[in-house]
C-alpha positions, 0 to 999 in steps of 0.5 A: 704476698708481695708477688701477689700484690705485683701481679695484681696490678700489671692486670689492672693496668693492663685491663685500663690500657685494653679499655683504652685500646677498644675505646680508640679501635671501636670508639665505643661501639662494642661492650669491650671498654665497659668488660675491660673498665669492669674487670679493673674494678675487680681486680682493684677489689679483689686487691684490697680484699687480699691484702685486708686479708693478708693483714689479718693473717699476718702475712703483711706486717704493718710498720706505720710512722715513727713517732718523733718527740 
């Protein structure tokens, strides 16, 4: 899972550092950035989905805060 989680976020920095590179390149002109921008917010998606996912079957264990008196 946590593999999962790694790879998921090299490709949303990798997709924003691409939006960057066609915003500086283009200036804007092509839909690049827009395809780019809109991959990220999928991949931000698909990332809280899998990990919602994950939590419900088990697979992530959460610790939360340690409650000191």
């Amino acid at each position: 899972m946590k593999w999962f989680v790694i790879l998921a976020f090299v490709l949303i920095i990798g997709s924003l550092a691409s939006a960057m590179l066609f915003l500086v390149r283009d200036r804007g002109t092509t839909k690049n950035v827009a395809r780019a921008l809109t991959f990220r917010v999928g991949f931000s998606v698909a990332l809280f989905l899998l990990i919602l996912l994950g939590h419900w079957m088990g697979w992530v264990q959460t610790t939360g805060l340690p409650i000191q008196p």
